[in-house]
N, C-alpha and C positions, 0 to 999 in steps of 0.2 A: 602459544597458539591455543582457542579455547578447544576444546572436547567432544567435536563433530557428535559423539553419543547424547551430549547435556546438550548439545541447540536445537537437536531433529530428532531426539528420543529414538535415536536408532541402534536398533538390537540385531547383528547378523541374522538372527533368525524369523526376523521381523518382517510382518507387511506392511503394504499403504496402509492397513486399515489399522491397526496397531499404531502406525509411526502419526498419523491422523490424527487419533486418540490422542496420542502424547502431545500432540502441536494444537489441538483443541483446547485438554480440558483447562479450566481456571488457572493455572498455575504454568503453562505449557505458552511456548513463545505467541503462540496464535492467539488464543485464550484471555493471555492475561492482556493482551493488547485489546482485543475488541469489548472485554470487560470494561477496559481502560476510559475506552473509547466511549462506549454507553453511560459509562458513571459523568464522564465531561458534559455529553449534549445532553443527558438529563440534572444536570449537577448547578448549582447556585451563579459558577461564571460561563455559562453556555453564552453568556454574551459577546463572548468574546473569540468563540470561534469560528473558524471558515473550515468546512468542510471542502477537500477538493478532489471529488471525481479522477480517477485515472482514464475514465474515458473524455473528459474534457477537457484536460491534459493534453492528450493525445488527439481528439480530432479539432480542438479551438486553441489552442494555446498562448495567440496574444491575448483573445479575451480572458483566460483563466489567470494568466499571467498580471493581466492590467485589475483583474479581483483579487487579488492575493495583495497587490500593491499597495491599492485603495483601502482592503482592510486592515493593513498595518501600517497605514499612514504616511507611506513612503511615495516620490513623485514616479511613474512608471521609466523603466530604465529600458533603453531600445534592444529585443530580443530578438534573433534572427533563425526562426526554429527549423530554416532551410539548411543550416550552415552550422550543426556541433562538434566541438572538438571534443573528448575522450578525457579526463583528469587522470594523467599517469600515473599520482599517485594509487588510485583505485586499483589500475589494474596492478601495482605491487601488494597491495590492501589484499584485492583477492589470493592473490597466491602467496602470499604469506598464511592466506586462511585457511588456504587449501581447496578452496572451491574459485579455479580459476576461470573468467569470466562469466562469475556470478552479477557484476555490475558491467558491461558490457556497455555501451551507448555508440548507436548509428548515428550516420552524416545527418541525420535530417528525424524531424519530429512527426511520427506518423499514425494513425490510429490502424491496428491489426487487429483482425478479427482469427482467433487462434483457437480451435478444439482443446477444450479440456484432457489433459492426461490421466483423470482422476475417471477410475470407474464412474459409471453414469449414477449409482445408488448415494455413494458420495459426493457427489457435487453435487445434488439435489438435495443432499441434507444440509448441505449451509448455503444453496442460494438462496433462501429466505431470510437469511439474519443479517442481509443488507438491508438494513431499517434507516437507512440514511435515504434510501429510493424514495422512501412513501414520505413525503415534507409534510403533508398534511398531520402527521403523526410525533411530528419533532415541533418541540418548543419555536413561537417563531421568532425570537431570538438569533435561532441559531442557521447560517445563512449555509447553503450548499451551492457549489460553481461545479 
């Protein structure tokens, strides 16, 4: 089982803003993905991505569904986002991880509108580094649903 300390940089004596820090910087689960992430849509195969919103996901999801399809050239397969069932492996997944219903999935596909847990000073210092929002500012190459 990996190291709950090595995934969430957490330190008993630790805060949000500490454990933050760690899931941030470049090298830090958060970090090195959204680095990841900006090195691809600025990177030589940006043609080749689809960017896909978890808000459109969540309030469109045949259309998001039938873009995902279309950009990987597969014919749309029929989704019924009323009616999910649960992959039971997951939930052994989690609690072998130890973070049990950390993947969690409802009967139905829904868009929630949920308060941040994150002090307010915190989430205002990375709502701005959603740089997928602003399209005018991404290659246009690179498609967002």
């Amino acid at each position: 089982m990996p190291e709950l300390s090595g995934i969430f940089n957490y330190e008993p004596g630790g805060t949000v803003y500490s454990r933050i820090d760690g899931l941030a910087k470049g090298d830090g689960m958060a970090g090195f993905a959204w680095n990841a992430l900006r090195e691809a849509v600025f990177g030589p195969q940006a043609d080749r991505l689809l960017l896909v919103r978890h808000e459109s996901l969540t309030s469109d999801p045949l259309r998001t569904l039938a873009a995902i399809y279309d950009a990987i050239g597969e014919p749309l397969f029929a989704h019924d986002p009323e009616h999910i069932e649960p992959a039971l492996d997951m939930i052994e997944f989690d609690t072998r991880l130890g973070t049990p219903g950390l993947h969690d999935v409802r009967s139905s596909v829904r868009a929630e509108t949920r308060a941040t847990i994150l002090p307010p000073d915190l989430f205002a210092k990375f709502e701005a580094d959603a740089f997928w929002e602003d399209t005018a500012k991404l290659p246009r190459s690179v498609r967002v649903v």
